[in-house]
N, CA and C of each residue as an Amber inpcrd file, in Angstrom:
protein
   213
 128.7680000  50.3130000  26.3190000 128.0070000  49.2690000  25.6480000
 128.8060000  47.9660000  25.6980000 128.5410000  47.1740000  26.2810000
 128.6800000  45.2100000  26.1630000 128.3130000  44.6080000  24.9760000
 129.5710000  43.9670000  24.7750000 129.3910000  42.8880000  23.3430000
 129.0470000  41.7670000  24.3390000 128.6170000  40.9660000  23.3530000
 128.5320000  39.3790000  23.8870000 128.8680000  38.1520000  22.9330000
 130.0610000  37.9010000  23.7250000 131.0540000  36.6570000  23.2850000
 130.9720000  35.2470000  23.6490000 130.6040000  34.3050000  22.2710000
 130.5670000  33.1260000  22.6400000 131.6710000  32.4300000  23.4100000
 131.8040000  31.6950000  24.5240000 132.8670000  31.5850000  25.2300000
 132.3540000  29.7660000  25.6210000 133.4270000  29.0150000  25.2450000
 133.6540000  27.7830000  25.5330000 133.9420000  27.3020000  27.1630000
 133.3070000  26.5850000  27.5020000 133.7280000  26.1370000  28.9570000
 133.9580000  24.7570000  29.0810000 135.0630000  24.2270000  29.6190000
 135.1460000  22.8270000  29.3730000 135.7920000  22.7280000  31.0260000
 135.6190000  20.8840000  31.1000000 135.3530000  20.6260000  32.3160000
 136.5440000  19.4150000  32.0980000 137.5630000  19.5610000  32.4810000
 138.8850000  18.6940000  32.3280000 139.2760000  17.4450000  33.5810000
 139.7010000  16.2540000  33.6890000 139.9520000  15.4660000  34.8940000
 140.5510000  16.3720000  36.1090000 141.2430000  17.5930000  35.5810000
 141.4990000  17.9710000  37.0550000 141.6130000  19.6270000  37.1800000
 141.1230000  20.1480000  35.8780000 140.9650000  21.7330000  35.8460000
 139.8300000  21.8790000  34.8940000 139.8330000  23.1490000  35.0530000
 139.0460000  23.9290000  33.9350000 139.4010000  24.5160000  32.7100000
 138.8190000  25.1580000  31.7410000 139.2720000  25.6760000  30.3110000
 138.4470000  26.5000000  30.0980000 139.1610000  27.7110000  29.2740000
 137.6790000  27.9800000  28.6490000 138.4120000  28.8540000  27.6500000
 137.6520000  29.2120000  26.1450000 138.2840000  29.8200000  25.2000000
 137.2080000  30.5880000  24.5340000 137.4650000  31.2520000  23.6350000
 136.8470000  32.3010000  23.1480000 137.1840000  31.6120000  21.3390000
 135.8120000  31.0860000  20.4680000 136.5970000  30.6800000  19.1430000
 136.2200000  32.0890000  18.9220000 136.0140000  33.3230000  18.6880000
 136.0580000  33.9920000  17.6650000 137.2360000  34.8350000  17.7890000
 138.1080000  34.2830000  18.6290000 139.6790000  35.1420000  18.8770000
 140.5580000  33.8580000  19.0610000 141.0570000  33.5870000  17.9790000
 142.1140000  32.2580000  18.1720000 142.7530000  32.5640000  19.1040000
 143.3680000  31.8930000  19.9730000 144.5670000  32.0330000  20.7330000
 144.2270000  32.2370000  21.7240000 143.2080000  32.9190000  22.3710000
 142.6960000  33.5700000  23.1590000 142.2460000  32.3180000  24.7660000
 142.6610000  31.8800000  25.6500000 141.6440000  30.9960000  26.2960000
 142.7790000  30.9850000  27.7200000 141.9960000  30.3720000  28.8730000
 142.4790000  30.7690000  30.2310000 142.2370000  29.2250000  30.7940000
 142.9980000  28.9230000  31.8430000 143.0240000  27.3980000  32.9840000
 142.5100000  27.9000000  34.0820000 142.1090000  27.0760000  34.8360000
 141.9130000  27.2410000  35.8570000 141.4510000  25.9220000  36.9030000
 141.6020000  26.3250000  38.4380000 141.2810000  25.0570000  39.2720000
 139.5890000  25.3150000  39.3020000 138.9660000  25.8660000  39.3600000
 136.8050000  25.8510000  39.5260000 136.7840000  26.6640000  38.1190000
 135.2190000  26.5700000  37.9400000 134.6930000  27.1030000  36.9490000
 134.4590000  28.5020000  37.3450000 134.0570000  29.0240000  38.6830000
 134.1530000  30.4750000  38.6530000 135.1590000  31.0250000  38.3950000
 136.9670000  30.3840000  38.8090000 137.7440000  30.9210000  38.1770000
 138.4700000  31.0460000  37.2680000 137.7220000  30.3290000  36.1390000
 137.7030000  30.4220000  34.9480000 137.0340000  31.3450000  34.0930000
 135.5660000  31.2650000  34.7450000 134.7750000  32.5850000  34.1540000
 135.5320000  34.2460000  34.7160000 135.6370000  34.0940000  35.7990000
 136.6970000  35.4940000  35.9830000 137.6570000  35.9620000  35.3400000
 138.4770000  34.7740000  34.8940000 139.6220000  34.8610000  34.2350000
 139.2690000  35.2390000  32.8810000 138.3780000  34.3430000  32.0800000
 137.8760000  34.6210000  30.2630000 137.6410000  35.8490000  30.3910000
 136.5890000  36.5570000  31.5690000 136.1540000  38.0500000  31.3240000
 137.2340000  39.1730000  31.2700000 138.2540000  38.7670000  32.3740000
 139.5100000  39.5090000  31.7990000 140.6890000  39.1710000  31.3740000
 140.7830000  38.4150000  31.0180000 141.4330000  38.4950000  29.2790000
 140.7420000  38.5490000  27.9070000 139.5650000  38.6970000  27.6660000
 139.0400000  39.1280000  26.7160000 139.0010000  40.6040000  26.8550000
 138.7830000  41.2030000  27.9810000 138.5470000  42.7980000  27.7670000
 140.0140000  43.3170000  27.6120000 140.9590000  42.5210000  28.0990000
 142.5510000  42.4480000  27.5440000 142.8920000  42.6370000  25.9990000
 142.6340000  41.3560000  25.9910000 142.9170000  41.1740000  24.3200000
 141.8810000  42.4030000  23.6820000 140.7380000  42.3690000  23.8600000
 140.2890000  43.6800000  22.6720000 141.0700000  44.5960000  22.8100000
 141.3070000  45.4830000  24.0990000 142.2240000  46.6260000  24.3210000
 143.1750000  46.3070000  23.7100000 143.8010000  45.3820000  23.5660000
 145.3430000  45.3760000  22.7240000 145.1080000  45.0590000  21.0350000
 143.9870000  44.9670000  20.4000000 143.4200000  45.0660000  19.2570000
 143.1280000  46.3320000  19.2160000 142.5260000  46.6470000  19.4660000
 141.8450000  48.4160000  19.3750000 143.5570000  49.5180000  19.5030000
 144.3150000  49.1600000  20.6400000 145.7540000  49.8640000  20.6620000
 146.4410000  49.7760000  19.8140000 146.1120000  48.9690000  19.0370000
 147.2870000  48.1640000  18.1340000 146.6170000  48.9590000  16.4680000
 145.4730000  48.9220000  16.4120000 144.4770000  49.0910000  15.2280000
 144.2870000  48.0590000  14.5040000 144.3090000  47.0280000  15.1120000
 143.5200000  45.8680000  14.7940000 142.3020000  45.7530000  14.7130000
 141.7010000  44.8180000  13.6720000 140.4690000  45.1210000  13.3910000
 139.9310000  43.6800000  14.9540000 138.7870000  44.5520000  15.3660000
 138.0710000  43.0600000  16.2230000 136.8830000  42.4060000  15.3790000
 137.1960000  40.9130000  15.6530000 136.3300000  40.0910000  15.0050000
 134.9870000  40.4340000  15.2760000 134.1470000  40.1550000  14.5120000
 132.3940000  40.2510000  14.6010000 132.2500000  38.6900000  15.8680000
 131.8590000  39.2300000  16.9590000 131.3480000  37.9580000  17.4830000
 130.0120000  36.8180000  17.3160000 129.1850000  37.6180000  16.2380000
 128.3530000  37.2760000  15.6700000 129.0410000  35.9830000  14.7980000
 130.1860000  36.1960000  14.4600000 130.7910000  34.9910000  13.6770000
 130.5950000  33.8240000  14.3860000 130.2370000  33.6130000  15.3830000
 130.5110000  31.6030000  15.8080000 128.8170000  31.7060000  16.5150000
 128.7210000  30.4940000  16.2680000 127.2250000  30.0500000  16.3270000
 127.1330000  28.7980000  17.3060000 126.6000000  28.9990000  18.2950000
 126.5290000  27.7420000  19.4440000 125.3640000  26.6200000  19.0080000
 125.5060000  25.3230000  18.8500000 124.1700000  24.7170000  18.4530000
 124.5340000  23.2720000  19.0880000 123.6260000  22.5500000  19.9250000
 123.7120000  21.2680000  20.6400000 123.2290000  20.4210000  19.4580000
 123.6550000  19.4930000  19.2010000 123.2180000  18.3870000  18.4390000
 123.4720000  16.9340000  18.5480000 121.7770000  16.4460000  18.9730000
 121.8700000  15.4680000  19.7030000 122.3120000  14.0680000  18.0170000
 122.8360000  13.2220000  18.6820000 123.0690000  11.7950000  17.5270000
 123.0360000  10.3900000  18.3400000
């Protein structure tokens, strides 16, 4: 079974970003956006495994809420 994690993508003067808010700390660089999305997908299935090994509790990803708001 697949969770689904809000995941930040940002578009920098000369790389990429991308982070995960419902896991502080958590976020990857990169030169394109595909290899950025490659990268978030594994290090997130990283980081849970080392939560779950550890007996750490994993955050509800339901916690962060995406919303555009125009001004």
């Amino acid at each position: 079974m697949s969770t689904t994690w809000t995941v930040i993508i940002e578009h920098g003067p000369t790389s990429w970003g991308a982070y995960v808010p419902a896991l502080p700390g958590l976020g990857v660089a990169g030169e394109t956006r595909a290899e950025v999305e490659q990268l978030i997908r594994e290090a997130l299935a990283f980081h849970l495994e080392g939560l779950a090994e550890d007996g750490l509790p994993i955050p509800d990803p339901a916690s962060i809420e995406v919303e555009a708001i125009a001004v």
